[in-house]
C-alpha positions as CSV (number, residue, x, y, z in Angstrom):
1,X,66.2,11.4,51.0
2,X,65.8,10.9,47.1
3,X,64.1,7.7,47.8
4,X,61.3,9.8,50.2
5,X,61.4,12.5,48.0
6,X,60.0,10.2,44.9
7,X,57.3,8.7,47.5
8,X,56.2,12.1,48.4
9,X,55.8,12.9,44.5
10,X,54.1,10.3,43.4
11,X,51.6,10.3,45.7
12,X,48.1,9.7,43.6
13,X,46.2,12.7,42.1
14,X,42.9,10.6,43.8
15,X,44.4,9.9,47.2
16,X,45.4,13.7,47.2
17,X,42.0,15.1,46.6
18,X,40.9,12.0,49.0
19,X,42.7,13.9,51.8
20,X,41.5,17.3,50.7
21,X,38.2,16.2,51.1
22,X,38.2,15.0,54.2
23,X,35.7,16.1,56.5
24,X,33.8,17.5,53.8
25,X,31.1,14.8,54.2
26,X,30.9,15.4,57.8
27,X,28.0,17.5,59.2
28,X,29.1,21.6,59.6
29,X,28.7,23.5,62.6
30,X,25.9,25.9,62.2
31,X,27.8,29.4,61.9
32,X,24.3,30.9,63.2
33,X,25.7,29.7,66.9
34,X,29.4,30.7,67.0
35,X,30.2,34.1,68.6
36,X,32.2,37.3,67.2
37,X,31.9,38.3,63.6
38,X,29.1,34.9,62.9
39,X,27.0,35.8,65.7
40,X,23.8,36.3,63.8
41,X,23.7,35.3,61.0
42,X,20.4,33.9,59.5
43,X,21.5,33.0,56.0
44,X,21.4,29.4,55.5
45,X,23.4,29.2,52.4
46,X,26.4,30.4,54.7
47,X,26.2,27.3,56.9
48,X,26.3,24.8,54.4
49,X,29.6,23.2,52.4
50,X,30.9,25.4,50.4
51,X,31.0,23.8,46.5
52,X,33.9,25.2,44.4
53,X,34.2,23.7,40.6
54,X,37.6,23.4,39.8
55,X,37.5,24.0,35.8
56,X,40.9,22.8,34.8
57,X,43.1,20.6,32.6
58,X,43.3,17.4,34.6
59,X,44.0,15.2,31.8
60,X,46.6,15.3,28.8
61,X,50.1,15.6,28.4
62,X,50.4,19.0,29.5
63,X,47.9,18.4,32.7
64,X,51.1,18.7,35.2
65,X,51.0,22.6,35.8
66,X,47.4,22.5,35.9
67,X,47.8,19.9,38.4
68,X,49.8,21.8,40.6
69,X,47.7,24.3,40.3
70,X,45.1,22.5,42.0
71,X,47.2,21.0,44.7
72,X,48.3,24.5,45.7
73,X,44.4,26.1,45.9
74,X,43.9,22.5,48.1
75,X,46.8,23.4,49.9
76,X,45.5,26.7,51.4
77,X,41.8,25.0,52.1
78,X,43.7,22.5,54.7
79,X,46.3,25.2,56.1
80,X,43.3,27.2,57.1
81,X,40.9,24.4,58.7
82,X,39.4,22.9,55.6
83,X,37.6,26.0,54.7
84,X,37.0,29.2,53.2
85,X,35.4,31.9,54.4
86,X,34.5,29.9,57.4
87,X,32.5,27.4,55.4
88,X,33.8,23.8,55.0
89,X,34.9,23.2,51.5
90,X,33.4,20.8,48.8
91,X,35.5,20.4,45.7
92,X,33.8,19.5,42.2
93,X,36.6,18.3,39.5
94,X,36.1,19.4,35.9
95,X,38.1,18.3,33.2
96,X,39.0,20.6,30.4
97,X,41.0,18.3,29.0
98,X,42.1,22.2,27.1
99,X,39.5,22.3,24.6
100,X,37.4,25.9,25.1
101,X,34.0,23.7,23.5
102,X,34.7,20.9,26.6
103,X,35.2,23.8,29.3
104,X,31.6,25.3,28.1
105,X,30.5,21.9,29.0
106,X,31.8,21.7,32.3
107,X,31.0,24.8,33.2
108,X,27.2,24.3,32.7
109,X,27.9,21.2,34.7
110,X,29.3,22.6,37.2
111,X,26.6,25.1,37.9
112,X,23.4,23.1,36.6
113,X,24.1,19.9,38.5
114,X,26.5,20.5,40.9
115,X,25.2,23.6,42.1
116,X,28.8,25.3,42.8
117,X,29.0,28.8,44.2
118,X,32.0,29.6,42.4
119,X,34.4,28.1,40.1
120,X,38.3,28.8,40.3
121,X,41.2,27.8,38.3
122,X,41.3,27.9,34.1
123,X,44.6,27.3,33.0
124,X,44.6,28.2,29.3
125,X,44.4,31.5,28.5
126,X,42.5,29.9,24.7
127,X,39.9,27.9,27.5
128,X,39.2,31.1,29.3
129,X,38.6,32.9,26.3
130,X,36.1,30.1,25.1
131,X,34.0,30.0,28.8
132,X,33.9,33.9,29.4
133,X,30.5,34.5,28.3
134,X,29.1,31.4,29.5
135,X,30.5,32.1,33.0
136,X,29.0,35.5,32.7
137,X,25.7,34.2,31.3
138,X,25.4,31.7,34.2
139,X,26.5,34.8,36.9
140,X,29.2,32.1,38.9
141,X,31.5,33.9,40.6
142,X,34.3,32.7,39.3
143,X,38.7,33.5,40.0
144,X,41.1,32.2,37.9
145,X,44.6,30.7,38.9
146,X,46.5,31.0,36.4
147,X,44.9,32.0,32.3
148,X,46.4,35.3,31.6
149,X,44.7,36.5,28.2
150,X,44.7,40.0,28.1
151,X,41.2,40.8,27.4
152,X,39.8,39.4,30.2
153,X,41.3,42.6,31.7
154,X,40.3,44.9,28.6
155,X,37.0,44.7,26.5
156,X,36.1,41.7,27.3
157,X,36.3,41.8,31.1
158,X,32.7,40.4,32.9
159,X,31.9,41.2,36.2
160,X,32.0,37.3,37.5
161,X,35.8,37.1,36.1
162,X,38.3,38.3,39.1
163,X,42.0,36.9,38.2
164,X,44.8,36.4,40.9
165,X,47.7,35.2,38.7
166,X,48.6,37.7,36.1
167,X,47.9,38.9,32.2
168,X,49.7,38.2,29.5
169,X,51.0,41.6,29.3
170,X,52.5,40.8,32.8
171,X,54.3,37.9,31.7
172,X,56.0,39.3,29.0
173,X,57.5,42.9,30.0
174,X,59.4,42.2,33.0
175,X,62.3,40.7,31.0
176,X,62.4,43.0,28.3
177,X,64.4,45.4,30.1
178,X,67.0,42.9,31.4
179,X,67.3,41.4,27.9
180,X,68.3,44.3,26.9
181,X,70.5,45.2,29.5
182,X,72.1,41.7,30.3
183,X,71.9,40.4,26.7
184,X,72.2,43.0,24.5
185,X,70.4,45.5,22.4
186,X,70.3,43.8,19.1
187,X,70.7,39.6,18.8
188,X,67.7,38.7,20.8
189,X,64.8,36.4,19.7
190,X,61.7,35.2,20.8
191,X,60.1,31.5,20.1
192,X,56.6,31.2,21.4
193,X,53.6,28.9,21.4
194,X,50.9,30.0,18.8
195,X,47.9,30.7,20.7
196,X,46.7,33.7,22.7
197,X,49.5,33.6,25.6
198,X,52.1,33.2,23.3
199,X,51.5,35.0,20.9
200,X,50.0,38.4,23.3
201,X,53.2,37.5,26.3
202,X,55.6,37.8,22.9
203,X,54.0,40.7,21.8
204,X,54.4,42.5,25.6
205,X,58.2,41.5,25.8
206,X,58.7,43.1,22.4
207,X,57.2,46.2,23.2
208,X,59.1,46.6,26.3
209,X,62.4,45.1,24.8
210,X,62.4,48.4,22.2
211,X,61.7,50.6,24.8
212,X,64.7,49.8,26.2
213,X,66.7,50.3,23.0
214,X,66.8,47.0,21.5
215,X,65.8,46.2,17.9
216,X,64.3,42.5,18.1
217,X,66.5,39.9,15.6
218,X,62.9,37.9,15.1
219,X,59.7,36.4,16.6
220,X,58.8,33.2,15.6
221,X,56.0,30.9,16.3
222,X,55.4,27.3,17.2
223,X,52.5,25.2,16.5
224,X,49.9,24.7,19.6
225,X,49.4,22.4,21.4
226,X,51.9,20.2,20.3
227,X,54.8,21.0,18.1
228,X,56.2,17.8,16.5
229,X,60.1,18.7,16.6
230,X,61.5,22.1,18.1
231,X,64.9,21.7,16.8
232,X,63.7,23.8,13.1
233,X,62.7,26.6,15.4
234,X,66.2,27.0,17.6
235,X,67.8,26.8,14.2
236,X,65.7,29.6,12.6
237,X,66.7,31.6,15.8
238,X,70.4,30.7,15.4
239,X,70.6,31.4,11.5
240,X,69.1,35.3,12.7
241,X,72.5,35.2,14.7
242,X,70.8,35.1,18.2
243,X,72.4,35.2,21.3
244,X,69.3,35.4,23.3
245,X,66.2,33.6,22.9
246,X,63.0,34.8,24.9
247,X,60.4,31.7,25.1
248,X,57.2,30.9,26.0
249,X,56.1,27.6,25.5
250,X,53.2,25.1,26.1
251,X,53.2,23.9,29.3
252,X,54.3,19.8,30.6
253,X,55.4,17.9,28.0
254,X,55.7,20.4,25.5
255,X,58.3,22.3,28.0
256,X,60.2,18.8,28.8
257,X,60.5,18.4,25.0
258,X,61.6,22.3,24.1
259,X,64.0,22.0,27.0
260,X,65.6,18.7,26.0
261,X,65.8,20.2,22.4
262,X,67.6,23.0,23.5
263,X,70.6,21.1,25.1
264,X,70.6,17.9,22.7
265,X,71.3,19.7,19.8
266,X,73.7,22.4,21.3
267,X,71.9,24.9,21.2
268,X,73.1,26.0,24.7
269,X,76.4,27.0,23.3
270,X,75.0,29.1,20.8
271,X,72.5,31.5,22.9
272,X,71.4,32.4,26.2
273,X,67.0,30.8,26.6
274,X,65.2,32.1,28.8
275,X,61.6,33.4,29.1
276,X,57.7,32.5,31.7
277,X,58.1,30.6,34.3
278,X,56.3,27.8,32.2
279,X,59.6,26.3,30.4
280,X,60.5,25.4,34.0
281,X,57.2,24.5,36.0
282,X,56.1,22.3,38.0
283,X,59.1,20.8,39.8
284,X,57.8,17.4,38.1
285,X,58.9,18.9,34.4
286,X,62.4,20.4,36.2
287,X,63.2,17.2,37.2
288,X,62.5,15.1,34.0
289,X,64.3,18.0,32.0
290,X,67.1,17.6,34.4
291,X,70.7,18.9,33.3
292,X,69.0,20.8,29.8
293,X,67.4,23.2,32.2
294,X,70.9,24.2,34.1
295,X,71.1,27.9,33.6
296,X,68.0,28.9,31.7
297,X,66.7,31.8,33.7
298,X,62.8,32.4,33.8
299,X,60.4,35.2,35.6
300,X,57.9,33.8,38.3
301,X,55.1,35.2,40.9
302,X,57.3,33.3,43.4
303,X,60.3,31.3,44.4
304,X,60.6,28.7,47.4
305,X,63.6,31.3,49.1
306,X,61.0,33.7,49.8
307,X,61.3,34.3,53.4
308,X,57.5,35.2,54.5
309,X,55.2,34.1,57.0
310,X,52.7,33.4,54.6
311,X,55.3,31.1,52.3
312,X,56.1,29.4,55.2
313,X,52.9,28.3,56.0
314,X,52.8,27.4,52.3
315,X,56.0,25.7,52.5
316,X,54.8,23.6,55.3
317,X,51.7,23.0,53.9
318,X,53.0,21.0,50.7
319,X,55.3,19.1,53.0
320,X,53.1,18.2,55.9
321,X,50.6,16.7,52.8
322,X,53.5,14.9,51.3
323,X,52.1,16.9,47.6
324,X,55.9,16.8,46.6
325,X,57.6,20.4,45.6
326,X,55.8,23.3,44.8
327,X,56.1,25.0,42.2
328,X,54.7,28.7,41.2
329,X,51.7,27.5,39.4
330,X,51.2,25.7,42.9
331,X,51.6,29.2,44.1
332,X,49.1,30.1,41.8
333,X,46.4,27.7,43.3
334,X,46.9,28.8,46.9
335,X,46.7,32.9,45.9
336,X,43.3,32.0,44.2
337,X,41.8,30.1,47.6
338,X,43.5,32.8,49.7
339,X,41.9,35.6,47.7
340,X,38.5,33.8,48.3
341,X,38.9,33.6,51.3
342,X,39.8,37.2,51.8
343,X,36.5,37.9,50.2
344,X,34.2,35.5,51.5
345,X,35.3,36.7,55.1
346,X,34.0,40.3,54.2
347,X,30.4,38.7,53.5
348,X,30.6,36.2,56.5
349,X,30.8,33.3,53.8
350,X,27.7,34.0,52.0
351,X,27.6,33.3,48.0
352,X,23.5,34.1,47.8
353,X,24.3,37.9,47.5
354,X,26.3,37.8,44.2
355,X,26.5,41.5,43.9
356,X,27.4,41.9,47.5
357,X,30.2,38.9,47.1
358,X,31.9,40.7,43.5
359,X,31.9,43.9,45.6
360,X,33.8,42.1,48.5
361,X,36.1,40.9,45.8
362,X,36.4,44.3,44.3
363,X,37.8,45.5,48.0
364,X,40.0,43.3,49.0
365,X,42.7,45.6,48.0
366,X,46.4,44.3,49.2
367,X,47.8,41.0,50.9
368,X,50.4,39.0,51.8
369,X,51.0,36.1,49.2
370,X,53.5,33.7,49.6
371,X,54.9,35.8,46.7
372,X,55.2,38.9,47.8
373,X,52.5,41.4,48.9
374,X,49.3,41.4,46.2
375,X,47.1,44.1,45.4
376,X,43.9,43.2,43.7
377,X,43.2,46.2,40.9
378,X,38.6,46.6,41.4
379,X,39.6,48.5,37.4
380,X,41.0,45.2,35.5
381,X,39.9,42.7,38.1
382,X,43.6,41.6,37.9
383,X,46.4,41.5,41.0
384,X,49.2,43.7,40.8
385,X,52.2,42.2,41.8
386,X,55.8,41.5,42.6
387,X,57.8,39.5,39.3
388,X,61.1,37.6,40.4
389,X,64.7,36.1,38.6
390,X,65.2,32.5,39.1
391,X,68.2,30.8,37.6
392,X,67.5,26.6,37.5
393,X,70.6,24.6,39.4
394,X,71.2,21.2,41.0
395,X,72.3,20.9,43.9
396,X,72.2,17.7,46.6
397,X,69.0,17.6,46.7
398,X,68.1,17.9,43.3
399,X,67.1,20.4,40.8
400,X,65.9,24.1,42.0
401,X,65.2,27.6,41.3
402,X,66.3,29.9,43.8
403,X,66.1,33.3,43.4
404,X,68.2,35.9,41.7
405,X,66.7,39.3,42.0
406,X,63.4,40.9,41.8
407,X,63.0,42.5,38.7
408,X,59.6,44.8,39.5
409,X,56.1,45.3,40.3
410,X,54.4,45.0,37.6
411,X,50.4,46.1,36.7
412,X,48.1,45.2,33.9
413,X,47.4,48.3,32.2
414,X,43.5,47.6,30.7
415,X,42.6,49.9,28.9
């Protein structure tokens, strides 16, 4: 079984998208023909390949989450007969490579010469930041996977942005309460990442840490993207006499490394870590952390226990595809095709309406996510949605997060 299981992992990022593309090429079935809720319609835009940029960090040593995310919006185009809104699916790659000047780049790409009706993914919150007025300049409909700064959702929303994963608000309350409650009202620290996720999702778990009655020991700060050596910053938290530590780091390796740090330099005896789903995520970084990441405890949008139809289907998606394990940025991927999808339906698949598509968006109000049930908010343009426990173990199979409790539902304020 290990033996299959490492097949299925490594299976090539090209071959992958080779197989998501399939058919693509292939002539569509004019939607003007078919009966029921197509019959009739005249617009040809809505019979043609739908062309979706995915503006994400391929490339780097923290692509993997970004990655996943991408398997898992792939995932969802294939479970639901290689389209979305009843339009066959064309996918344009764009590279990132998490540099907010690059993604400006692609972007204009992406809409000058690949002519894309919308553009999902954006994984850095610092990325989306940096393309926000250049998506809303260029009108693309566009919904992000997984970037979560807040102000997408506050003053600097735009009408284009619609976002299915979370803010960084929402990353950072949930556990405040149960820091305070399982850990302790005094003795807790946070170590984050120094750019906008880190430093807003630190600033949210705070907040919501005092309001349950703890006084925080410290905050402290790690340089972005890549932090040489995290062993000074555990032993900043342990000299303020921590016996929590609440952390948000960089994503891939930067997690592997944090991880690794924790356990090699015993750290783990000294104070409980845990913290976003990103110390843990993709199952590629669980695995090559291995033992370090036994009992850290991290907050997700989802878990593989969940026992839903629709995270079944996702379930047996990623193994009938061979994409290896999912993971919740995975997760991530499929919400954003899914809400698409949702959307596209209420305008019969056609993009050439932009104001009718962002009102379809705007309306899609609640579904089922492999997650839990979703409610897209038409005031922040931001889902609000279950937040779940997970506790890392190893079992015969390997290393997992199974679910301890759900913690909340949890909304972005705005403002």
């Amino acid at each position: 079984m290990g033996d299959d299981r490492t097949r299925r992992s490594s299976v090539d990022r090209r071959e992958f998208l080779k197989r998501a593309g399939a058919g693509v090429a292939a002539a569509s079935i004019p939607l003007a023909g078919a009966k029921g809720a197509w019959a009739g319609l005249a617009r040809k835009s809505a019979t043609k390949p739908l062309r979706v940029g995915n503006l994400l960090t391929l490339s780097g040593p923290n692509a993997a989450p970004s990655i996943d995310v991408k398997r898992g919006y792939v995932a969802y185009v294939l479970a639901h007969g290689h389209r979305l809104g009843g339009r066959k699916v064309q996918f344009f790659d764009a590279d990132d490579t998490n540099n907010p000047a690059t993604a400006i780049q692609q972007v204009q790409k992406l809409v000058s010469e690949s002519g894309v009706d919308l553009i999902e993914g954006i994984f850095y919150s610092s990325v989306l930041l940096g393309v926000r007025d250049t998506i809303d300049q260029l009108k693309v409909p566009t919904v992000v996977a997984n970037a979560a700064a807040n102000a997408l959702s506050r003053d600097r929303k735009s009408a284009y942005i619609w976002r299915t994963s979370y803010s960084n608000y929402q990353l950072g309350v949930p556990l405040g309460p149960w820091a305070a409650s399982k850990i302790g009202k005094s003795g807790v620290v946070t170590i984050a990442a120094n750019y906008a996720a880190g430093q807003e999702s630190a600033a949210a778990f705070k907040a919501a840490y005092e309001q349950a009655g703890g006084t925080l020991a410290g905050q402290i700060f790690t340089p972005f993207p890549v932090t040489p050596d995290y062993q000074p910053y555990f032993q900043q938290a342990a000299d303020k006499g921590a016996k929590g530590v609440w952390a948000f780091t960089a994503g891939g390796g930067e997690a592997i490394k944090f991880v690794k740090t924790y356990r090699q330099f015993g750290f783990d005896k000294q104070f409980q870590l845990f913290g976003s789903n990103n110390m843990t995520d993709p199952q590629s970084v669980l695995d090559a952390e291995g033992d370090a990441a036994l009992g850290i405890r991290t907050t997700a949008n989802w878990a593989p226990t969940l026992k839903n139809k629709e995270n079944l289907l996702f379930l047996k998606q990623y193994d009938k595809y061979g994409i290896g394990q999912p993971s919740a940025f995975a997760e991530l991927g499929y919400i954003a095709a899914q809400f698409t999808d949702l959307a596209l339906r209420k305008v019969h698949g056609d993009t050439s309406n932009k104001a009718r598509l962002l009102k379809a968006m705007a309306t899609v109000g609640t579904f089922q996510s492999p997650g839990g049930k979703l409610t897209m908010d038409p005031r922040t343009q931001n889902v609000i949605e279950p937040v779940y426990l997970r506790n890392v173990v190893k079992t015969s199979s390997g290393y997992t997060q199974p679910l301890v409790s759900t913690i909340g539902i949890f909304k972005e304020p705005g403002q």
